[in-house]
C-alpha positions as CSV (number, residue, x, y, z in Angstrom):
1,X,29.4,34.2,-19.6
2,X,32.7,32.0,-20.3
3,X,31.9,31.6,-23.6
4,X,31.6,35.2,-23.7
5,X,34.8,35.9,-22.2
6,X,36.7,32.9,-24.0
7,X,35.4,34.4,-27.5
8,X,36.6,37.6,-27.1
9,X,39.9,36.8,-26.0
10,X,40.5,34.7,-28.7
11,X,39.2,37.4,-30.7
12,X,41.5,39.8,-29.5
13,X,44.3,38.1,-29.6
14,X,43.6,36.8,-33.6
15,X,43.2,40.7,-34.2
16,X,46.9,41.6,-32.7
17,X,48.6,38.9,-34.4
18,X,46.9,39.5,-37.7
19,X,47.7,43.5,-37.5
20,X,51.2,42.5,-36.5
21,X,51.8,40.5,-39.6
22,X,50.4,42.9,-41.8
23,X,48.3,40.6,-43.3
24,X,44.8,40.9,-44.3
25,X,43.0,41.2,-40.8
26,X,39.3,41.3,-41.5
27,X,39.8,37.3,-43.1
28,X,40.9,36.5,-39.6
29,X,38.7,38.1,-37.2
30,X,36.1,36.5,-39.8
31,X,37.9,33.0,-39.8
32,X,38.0,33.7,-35.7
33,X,34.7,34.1,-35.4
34,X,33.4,31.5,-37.8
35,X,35.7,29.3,-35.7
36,X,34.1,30.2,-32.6
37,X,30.4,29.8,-33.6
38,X,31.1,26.4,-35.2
39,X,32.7,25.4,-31.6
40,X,29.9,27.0,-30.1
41,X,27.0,24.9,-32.4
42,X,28.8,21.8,-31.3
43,X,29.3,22.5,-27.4
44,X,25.3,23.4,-27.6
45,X,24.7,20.0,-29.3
46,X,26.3,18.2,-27.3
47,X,25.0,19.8,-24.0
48,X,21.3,19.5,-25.3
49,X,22.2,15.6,-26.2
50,X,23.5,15.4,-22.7
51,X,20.1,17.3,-21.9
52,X,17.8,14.6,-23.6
53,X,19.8,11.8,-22.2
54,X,18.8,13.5,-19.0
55,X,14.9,14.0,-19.9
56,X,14.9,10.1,-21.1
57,X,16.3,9.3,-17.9
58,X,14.3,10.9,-15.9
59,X,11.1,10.4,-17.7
60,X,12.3,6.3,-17.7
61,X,12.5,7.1,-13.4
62,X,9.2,8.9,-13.3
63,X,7.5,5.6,-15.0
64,X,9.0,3.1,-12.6
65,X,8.2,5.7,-9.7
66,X,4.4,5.5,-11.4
67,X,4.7,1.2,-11.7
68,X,6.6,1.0,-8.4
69,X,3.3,3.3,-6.8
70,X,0.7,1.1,-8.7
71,X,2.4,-1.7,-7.9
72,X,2.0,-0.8,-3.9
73,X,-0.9,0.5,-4.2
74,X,-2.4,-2.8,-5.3
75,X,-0.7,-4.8,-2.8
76,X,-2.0,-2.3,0.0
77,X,-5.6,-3.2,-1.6
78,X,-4.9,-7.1,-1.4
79,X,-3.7,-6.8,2.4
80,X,-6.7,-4.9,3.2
81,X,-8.9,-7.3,1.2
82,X,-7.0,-9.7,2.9
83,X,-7.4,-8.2,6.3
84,X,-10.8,-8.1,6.0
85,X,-11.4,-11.1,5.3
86,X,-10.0,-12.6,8.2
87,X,-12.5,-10.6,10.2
88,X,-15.0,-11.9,9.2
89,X,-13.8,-14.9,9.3
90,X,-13.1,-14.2,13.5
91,X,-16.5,-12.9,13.3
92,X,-18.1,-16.0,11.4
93,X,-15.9,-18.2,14.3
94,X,-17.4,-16.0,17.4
95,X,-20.5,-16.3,16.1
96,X,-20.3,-20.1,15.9
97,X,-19.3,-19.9,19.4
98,X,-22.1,-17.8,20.6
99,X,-24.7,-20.0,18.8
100,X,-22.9,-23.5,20.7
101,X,-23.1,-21.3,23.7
102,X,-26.6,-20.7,23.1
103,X,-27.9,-23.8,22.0
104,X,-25.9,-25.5,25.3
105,X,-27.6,-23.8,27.5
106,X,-30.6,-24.6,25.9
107,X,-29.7,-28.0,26.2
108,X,-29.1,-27.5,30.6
109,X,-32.6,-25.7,30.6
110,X,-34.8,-28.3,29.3
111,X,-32.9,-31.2,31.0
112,X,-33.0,-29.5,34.4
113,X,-36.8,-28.9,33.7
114,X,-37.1,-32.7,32.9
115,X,-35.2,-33.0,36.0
116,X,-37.2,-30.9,37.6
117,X,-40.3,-32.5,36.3
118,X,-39.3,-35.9,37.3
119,X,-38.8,-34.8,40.9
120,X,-42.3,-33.7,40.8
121,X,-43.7,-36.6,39.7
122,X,-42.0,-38.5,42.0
123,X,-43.1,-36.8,44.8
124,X,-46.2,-36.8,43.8
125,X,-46.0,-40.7,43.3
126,X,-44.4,-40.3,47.2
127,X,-47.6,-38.3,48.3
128,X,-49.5,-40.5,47.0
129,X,-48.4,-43.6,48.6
130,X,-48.5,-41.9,51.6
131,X,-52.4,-41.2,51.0
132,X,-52.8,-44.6,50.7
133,X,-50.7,-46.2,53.2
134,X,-52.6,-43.6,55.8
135,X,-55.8,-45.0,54.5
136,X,-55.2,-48.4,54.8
137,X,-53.7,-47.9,58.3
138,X,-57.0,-46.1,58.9
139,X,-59.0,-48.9,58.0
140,X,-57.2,-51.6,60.3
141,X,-57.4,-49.3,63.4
């Protein structure tokens, strides 16, 4: 719209100063206009170089956004891998644990039956003796 309006008041002010000289006023309303779309051709250039700097940039952002999300997104897999890993590793540990746990009580049960066992035996040992004794005591009285 400025364009617009710039162009045709440079156009109408070429026409009033071309009819007041009483030149030839067609050459410069053509020479205006010729002018005008020349300066127009280059603005455009240059705005659509401006333009393609713009796109570069942008597409240059858009790949580091798309390396920068990789890039995360792989770390975020190696901390989970990482992760869990190191439960089962806590897993691995507690189930050492349980199996000591285990494997100690084992351990207490079959020495508190030998414990056990040996008690037995001596008592019957004990019992025993005391059979014979109260024989013997028989015998002499």
């Amino acid at each position: 719209m400025k364009k617009l309006l710039t162009s045709a008041l440079f156009l109408s002010a070429a026409i009033s100063n071309a009819s007041g000289r009483g030149g030839d006023g067609g050459a410069v309303v053509a020479g205006t206009l010729g002018g005008l779309m020349v300066g127009s051709m280059i603005t455009s250039a240059a705005a659509d170089s401006s333009n393609r700097k713009t796109r570069v940039e942008d597409k240059i952002e858009n790949v580091q956004r798309e390396n920068d999300l990789s890039k995360v997104t792989q770390l975020q897999r190696e901390m989970d891998k990482k992760e869990l890993e190191h439960k089962l590793e806590q897993q691995r540990l507690v189930e050492q644990q349980r199996l000591a746990t285990i494997q100690q009580e084992h351990e207490r049960s079959n020495s508190f039956m030998y414990l056990l066992l040996g008690v037995i035996f001596i008592m019957f040992f004990a019992i025993l003796g005391l059979g014979v004794l109260l024989i013997n005591m028989r015998k002499r009285g």
